[in-house]
VMD Tcl script that builds the backbone (N, CA, C; Angstrom):
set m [mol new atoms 411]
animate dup $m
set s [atomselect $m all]
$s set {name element resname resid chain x y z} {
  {N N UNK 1 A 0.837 -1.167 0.000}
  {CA C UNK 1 A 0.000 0.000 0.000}
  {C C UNK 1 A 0.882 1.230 0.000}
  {N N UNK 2 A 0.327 1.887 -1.138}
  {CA C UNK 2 A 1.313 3.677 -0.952}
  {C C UNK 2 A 0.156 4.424 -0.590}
  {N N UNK 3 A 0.477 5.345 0.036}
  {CA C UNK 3 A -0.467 6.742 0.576}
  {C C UNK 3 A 0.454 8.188 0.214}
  {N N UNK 4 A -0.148 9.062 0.170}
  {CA C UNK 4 A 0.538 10.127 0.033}
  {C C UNK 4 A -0.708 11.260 0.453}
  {N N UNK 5 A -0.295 12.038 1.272}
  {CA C UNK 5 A -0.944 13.338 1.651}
  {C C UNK 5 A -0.487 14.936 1.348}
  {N N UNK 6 A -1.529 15.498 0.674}
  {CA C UNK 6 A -0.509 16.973 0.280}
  {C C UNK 6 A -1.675 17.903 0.674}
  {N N UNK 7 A -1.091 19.333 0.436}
  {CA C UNK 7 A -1.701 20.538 0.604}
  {C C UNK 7 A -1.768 21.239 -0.486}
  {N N UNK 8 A -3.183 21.687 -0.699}
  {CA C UNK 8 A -3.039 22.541 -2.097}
  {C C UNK 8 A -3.114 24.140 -1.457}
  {N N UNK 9 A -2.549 24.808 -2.365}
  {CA C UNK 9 A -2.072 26.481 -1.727}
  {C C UNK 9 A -2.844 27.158 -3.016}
  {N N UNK 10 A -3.733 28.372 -3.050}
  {CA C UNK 10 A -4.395 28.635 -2.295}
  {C C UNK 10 A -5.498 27.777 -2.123}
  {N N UNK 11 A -6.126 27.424 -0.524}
  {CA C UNK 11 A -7.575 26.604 -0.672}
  {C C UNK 11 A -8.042 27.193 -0.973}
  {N N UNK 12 A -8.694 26.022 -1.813}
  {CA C UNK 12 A -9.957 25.966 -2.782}
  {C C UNK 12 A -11.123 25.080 -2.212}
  {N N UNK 13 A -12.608 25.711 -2.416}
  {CA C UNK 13 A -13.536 25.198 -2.046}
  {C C UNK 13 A -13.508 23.415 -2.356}
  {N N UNK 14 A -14.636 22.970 -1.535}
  {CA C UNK 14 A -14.515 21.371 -1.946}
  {C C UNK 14 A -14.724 20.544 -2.790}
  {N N UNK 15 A -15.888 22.026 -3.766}
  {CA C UNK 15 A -16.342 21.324 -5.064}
  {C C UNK 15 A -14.688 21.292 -5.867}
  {N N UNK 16 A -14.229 21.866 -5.843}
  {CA C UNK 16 A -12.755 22.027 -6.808}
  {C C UNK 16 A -11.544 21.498 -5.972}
  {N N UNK 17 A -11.735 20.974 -4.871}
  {CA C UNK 17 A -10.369 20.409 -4.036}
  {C C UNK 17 A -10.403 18.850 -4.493}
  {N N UNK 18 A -11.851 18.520 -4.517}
  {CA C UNK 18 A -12.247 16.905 -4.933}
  {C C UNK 18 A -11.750 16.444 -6.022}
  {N N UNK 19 A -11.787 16.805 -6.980}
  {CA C UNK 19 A -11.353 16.308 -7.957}
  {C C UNK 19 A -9.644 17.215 -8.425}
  {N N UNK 20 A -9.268 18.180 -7.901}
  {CA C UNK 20 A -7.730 18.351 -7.512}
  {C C UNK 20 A -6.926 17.098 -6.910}
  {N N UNK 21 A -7.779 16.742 -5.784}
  {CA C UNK 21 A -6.629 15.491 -5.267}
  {C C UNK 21 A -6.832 14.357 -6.126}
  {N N UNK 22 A -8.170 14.220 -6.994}
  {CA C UNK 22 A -8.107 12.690 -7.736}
  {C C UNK 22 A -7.141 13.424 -8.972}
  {N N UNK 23 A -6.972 14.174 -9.513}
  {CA C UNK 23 A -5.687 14.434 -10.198}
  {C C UNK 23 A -3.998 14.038 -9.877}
  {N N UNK 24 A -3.890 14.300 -8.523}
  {CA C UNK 24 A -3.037 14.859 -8.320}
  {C C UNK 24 A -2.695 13.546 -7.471}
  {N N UNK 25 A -3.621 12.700 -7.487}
  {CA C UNK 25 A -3.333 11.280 -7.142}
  {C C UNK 25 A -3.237 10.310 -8.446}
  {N N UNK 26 A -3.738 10.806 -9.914}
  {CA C UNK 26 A -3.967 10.199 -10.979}
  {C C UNK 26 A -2.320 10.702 -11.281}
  {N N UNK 27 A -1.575 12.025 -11.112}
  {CA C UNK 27 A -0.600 12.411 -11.547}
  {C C UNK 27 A 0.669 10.925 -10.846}
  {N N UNK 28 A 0.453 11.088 -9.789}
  {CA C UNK 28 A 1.458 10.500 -8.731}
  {C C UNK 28 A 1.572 9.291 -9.315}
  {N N UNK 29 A 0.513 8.622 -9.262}
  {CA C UNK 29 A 0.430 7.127 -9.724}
  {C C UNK 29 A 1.121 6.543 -11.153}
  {N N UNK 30 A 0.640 8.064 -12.138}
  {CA C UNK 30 A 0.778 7.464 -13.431}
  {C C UNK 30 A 2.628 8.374 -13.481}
  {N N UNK 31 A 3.288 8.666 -12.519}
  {CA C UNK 31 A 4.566 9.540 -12.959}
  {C C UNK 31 A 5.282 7.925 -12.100}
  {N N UNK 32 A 4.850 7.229 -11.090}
  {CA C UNK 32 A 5.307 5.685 -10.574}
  {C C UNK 32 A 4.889 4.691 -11.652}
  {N N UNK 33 A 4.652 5.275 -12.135}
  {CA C UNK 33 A 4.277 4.113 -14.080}
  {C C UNK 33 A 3.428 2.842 -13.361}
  {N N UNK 34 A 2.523 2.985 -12.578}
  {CA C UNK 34 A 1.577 1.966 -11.934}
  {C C UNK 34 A 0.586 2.174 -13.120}
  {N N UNK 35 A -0.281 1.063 -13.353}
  {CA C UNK 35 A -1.750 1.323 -14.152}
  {C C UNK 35 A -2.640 0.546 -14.025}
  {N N UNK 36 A -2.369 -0.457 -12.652}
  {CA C UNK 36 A -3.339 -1.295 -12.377}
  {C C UNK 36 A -4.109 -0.825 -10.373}
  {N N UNK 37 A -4.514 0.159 -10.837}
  {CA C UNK 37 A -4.835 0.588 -9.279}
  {C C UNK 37 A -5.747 0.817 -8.981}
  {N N UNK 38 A -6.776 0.860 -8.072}
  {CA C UNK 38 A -8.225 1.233 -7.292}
  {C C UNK 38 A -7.812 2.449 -6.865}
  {N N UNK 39 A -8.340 3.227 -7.519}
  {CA C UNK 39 A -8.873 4.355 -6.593}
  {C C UNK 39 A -10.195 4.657 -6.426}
  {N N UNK 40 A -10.469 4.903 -4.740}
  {CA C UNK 40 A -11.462 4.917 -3.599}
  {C C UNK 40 A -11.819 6.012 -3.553}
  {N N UNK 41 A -12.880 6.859 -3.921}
  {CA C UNK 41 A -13.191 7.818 -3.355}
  {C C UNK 41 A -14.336 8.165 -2.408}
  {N N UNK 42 A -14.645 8.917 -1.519}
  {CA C UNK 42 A -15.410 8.940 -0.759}
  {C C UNK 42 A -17.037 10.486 -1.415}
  {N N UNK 43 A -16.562 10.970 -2.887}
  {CA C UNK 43 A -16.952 11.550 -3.301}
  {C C UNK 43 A -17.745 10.951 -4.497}
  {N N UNK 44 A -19.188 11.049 -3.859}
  {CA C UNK 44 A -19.928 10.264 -5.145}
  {C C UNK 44 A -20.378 11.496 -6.125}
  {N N UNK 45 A -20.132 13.038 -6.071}
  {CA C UNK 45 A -20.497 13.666 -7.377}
  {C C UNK 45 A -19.051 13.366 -7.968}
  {N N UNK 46 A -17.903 13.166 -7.312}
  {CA C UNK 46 A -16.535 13.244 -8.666}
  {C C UNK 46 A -16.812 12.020 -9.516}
  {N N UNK 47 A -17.017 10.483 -8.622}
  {CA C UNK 47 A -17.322 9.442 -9.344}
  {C C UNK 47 A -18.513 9.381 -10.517}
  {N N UNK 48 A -19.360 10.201 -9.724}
  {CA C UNK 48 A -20.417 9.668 -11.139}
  {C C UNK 48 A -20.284 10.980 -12.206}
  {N N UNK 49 A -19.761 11.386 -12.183}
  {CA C UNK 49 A -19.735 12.524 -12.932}
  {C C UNK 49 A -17.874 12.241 -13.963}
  {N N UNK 50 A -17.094 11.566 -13.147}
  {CA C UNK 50 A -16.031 10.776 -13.829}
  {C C UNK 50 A -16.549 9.823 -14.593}
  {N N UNK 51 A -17.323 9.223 -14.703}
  {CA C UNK 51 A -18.468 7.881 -15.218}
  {C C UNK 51 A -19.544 8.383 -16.644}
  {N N UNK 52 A -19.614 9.884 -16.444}
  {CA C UNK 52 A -20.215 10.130 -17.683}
  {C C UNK 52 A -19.686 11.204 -18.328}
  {N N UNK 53 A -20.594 11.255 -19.338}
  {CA C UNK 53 A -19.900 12.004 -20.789}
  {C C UNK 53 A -20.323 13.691 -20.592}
  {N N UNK 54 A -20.269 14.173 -19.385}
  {CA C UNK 54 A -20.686 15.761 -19.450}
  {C C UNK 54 A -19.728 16.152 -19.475}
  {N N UNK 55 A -19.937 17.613 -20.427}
  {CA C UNK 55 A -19.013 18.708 -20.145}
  {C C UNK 55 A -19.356 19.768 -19.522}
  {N N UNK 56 A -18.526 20.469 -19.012}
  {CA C UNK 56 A -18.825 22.509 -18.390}
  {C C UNK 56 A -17.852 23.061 -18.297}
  {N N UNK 57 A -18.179 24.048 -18.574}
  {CA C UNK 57 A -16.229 24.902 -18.730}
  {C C UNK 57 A -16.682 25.451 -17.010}
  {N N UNK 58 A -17.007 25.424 -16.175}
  {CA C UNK 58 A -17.011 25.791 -14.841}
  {C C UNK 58 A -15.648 25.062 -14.203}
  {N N UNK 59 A -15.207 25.362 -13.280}
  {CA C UNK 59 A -13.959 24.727 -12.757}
  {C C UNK 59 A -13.946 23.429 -12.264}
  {N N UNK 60 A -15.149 23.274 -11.672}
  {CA C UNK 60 A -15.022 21.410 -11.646}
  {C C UNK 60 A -15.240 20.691 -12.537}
  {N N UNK 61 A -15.770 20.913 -13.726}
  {CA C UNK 61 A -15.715 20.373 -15.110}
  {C C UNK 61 A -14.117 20.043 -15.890}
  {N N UNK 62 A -13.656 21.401 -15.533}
  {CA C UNK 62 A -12.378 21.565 -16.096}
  {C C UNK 62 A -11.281 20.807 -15.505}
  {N N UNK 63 A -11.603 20.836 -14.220}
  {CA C UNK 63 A -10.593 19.605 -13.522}
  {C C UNK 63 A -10.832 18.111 -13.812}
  {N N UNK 64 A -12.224 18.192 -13.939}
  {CA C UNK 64 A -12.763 16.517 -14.336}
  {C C UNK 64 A -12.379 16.097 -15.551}
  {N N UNK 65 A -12.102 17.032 -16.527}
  {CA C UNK 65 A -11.578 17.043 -17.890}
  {C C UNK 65 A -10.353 16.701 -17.828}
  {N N UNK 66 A -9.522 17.142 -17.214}
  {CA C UNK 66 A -8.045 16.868 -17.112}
  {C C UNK 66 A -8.276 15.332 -16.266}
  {N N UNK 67 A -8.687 15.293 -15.657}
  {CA C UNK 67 A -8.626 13.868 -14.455}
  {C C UNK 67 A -9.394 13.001 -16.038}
  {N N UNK 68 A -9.820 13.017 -16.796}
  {CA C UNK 68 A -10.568 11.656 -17.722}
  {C C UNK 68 A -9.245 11.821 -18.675}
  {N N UNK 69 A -8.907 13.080 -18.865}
  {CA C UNK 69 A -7.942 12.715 -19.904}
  {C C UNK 69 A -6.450 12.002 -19.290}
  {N N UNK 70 A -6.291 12.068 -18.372}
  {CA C UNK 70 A -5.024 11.080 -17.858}
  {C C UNK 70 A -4.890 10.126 -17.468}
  {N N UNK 71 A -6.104 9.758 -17.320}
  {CA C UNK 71 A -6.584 8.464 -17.046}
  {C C UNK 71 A -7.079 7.697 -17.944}
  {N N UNK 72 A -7.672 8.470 -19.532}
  {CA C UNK 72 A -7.245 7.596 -20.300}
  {C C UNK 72 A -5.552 7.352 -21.387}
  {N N UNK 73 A -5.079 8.448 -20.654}
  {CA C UNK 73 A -3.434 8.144 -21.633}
  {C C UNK 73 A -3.039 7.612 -20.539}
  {N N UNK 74 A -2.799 7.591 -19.508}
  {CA C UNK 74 A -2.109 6.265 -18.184}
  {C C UNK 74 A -2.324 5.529 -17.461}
  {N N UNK 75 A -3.292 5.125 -17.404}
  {CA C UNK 75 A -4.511 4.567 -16.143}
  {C C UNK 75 A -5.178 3.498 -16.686}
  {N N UNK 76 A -5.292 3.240 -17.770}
  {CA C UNK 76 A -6.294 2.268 -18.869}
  {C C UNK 76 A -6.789 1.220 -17.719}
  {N N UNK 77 A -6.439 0.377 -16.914}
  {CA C UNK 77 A -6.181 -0.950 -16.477}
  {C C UNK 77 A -6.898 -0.577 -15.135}
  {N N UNK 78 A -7.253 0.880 -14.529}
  {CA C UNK 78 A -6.842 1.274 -13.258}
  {C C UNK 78 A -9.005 1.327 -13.207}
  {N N UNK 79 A -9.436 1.454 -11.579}
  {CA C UNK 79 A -10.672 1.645 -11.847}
  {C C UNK 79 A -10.657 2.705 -10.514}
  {N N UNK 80 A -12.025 3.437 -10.956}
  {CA C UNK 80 A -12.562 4.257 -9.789}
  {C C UNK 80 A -13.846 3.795 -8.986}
  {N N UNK 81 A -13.491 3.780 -7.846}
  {CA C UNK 81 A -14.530 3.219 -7.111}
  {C C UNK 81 A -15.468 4.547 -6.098}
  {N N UNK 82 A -16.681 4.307 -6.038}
  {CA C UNK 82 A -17.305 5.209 -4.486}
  {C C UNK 82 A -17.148 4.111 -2.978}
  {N N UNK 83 A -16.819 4.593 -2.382}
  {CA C UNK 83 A -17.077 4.128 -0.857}
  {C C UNK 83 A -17.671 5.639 -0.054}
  {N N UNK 84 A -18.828 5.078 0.946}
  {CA C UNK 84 A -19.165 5.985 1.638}
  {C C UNK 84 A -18.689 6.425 2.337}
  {N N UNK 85 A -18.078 7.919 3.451}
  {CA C UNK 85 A -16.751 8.202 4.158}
  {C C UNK 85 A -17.422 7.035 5.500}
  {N N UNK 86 A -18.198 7.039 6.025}
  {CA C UNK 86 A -18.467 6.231 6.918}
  {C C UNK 86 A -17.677 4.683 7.164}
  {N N UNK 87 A -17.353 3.987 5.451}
  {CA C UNK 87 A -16.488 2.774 5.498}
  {C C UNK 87 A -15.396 2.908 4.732}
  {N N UNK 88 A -14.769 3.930 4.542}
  {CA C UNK 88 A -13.537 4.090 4.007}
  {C C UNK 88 A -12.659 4.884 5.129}
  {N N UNK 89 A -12.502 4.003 6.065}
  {CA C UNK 89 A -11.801 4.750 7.403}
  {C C UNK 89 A -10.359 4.729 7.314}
  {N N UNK 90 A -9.655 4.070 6.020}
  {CA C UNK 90 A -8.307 4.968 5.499}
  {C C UNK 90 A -7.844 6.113 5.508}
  {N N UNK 91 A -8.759 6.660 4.204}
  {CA C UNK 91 A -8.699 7.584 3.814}
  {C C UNK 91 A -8.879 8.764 4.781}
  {N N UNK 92 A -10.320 8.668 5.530}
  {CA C UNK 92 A -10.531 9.656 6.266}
  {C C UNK 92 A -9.509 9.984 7.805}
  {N N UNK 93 A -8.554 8.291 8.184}
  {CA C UNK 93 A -7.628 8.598 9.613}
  {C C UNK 93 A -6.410 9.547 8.703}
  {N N UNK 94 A -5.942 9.183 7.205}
  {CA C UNK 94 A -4.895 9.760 6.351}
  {C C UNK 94 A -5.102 11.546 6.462}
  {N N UNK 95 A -6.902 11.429 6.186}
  {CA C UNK 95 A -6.835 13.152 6.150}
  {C C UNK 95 A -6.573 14.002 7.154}
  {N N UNK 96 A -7.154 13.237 8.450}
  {CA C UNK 96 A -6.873 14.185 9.729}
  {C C UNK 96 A -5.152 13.890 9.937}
  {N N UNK 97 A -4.049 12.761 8.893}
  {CA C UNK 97 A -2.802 13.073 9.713}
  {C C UNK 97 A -2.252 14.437 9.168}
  {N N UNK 98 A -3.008 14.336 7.589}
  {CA C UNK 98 A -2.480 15.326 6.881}
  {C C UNK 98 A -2.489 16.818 7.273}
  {N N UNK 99 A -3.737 17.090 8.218}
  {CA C UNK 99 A -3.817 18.065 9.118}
  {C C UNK 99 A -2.688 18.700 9.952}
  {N N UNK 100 A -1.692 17.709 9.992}
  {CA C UNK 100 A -0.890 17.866 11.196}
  {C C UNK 100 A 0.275 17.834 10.394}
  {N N UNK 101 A 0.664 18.330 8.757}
  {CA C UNK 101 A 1.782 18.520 8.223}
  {C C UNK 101 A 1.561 20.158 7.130}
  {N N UNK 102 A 2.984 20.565 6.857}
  {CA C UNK 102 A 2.810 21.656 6.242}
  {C C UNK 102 A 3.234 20.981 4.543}
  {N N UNK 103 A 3.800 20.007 4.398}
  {CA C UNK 103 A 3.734 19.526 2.924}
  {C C UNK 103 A 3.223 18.159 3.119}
  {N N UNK 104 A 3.528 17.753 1.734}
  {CA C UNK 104 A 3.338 16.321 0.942}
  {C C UNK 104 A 4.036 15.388 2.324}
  {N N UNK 105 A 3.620 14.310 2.651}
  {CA C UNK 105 A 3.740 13.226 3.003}
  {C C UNK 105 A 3.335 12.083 2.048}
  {N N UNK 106 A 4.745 10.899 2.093}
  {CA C UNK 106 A 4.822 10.037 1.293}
  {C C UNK 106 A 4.913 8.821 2.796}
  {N N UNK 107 A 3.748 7.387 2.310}
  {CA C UNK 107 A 3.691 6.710 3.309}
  {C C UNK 107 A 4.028 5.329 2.040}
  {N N UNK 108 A 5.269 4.553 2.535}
  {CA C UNK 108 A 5.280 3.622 1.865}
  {C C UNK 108 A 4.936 2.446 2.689}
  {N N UNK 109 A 5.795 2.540 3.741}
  {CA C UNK 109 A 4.685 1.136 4.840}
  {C C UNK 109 A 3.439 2.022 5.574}
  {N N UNK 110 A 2.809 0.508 5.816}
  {CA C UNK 110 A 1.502 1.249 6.504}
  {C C UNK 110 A 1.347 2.222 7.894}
  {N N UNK 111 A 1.505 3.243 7.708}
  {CA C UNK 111 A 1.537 4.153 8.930}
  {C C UNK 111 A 0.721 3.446 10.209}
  {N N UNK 112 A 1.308 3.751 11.229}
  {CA C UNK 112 A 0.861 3.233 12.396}
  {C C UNK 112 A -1.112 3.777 12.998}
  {N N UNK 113 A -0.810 4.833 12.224}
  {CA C UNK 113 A -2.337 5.442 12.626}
  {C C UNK 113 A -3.392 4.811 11.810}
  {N N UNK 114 A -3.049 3.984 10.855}
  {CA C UNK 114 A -4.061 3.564 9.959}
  {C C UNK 114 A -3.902 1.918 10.050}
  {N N UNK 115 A -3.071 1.076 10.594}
  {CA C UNK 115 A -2.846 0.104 10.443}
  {C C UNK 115 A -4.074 -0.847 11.234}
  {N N UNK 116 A -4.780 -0.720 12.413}
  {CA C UNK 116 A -5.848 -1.224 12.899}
  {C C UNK 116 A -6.733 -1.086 11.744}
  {N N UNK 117 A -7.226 0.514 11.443}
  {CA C UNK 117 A -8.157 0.955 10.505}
  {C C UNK 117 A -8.363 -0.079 9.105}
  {N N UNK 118 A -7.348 -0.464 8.694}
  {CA C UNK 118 A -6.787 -1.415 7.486}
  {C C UNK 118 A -6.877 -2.891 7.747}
  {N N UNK 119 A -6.726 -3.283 9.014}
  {CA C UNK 119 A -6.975 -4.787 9.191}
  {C C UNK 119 A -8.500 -4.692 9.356}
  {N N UNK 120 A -9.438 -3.778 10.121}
  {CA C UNK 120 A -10.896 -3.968 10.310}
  {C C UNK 120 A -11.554 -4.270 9.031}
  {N N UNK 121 A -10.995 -3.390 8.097}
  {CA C UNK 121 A -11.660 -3.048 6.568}
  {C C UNK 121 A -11.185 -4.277 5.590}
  {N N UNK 122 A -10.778 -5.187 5.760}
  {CA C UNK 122 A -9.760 -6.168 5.321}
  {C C UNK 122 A -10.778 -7.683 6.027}
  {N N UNK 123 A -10.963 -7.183 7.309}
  {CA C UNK 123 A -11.943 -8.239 8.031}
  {C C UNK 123 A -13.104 -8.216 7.242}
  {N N UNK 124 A -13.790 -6.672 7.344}
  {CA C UNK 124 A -15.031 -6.854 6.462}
  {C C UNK 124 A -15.598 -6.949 5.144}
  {N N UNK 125 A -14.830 -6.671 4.764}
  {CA C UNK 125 A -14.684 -7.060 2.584}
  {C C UNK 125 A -14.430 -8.183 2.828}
  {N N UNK 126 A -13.280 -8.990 3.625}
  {CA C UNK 126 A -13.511 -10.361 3.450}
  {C C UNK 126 A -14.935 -11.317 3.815}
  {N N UNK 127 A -15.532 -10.930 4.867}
  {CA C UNK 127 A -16.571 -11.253 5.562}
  {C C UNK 127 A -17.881 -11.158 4.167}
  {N N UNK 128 A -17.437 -10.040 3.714}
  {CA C UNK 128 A -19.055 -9.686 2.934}
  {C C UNK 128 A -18.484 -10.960 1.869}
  {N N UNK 129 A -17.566 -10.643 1.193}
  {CA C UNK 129 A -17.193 -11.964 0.226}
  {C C UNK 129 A -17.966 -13.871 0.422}
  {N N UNK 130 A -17.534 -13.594 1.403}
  {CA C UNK 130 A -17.880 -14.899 2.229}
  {C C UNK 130 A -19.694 -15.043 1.855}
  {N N UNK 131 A -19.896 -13.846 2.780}
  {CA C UNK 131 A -21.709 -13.909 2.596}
  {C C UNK 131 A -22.315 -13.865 1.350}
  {N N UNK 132 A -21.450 -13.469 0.170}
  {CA C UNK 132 A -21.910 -13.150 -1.379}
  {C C UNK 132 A -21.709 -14.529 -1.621}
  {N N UNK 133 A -20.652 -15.287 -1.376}
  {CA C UNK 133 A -20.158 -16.494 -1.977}
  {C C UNK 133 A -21.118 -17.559 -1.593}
  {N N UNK 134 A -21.644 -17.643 -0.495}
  {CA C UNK 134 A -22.359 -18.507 0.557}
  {C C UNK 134 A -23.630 -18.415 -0.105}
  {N N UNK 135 A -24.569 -16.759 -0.567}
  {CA C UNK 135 A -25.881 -16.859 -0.822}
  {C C UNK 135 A -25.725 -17.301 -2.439}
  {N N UNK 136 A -24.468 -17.648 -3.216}
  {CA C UNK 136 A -24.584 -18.123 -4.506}
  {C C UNK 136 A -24.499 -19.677 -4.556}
  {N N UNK 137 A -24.274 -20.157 -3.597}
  {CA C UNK 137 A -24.210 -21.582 -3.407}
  {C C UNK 137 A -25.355 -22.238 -2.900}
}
mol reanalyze $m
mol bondsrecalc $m
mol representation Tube
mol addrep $m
């Protein structure tokens, strides 16, 4: 697992920060020449709106434009997922560490603040598997 936490200068509201970090996580990934990756978001207007064919020259359009176009020149293989913030308790222990830095943080082993968070979520995707597998049999 890689993580990485940054700060964008000047903040920007959330409609335009949301799809800044799925950039800027689409950048990271595809400059580590990865192209087989999940990305999780806890934002269901970036996802479904990444998912279809609209345009708007408004600024979250324009970022969503750049985020489809790099993802289809580097990403081909890679998928976007929604999780609700309620069960994506990664992401959300990552944001409050990020709180507590003035740049980019790069996490290549699993940080200690998230490592419980990661075995629970690991218990229960496996668990639901189980129950999907069980009601097909």
């Amino acid at each position: 697992m890689l993580a990485k936490t940054a700060w964008f200068t000047p903040l920007c509201a959330v409609n335009e920060g949301e799809p800044m970090g799925l950039y800027t996580a689409f950048e990271w990934v595809a400059n580590l020449q990865f192209d087989n990756v999940d990305f999780v978001l806890d934002s269901k207007k970036v996802v479904d709106y990444f998912r279809t064919c609209i345009d708007d020259s408004i600024e979250f359009g324009c970022i969503m434009y750049a985020c489809k176009h790099m993802f289809q020149n580097s990403l081909q293989n890679s998928l976007i997922e929604f999780s609700r913030r309620q069960t994506n308790g990664i992401a959300h222990q990552l944001s409050k560490v990020a709180l507590c830095h003035t740049s980019f943080n790069l996490y290549i082993d699993t940080p200690s603040c998230i490592r419980i968070v990661i075995d629970n979520e690991i218990n229960w995707v496996c668990s639901l598997k189980k129950i999907e597998r069980d009601k097909l049999l």
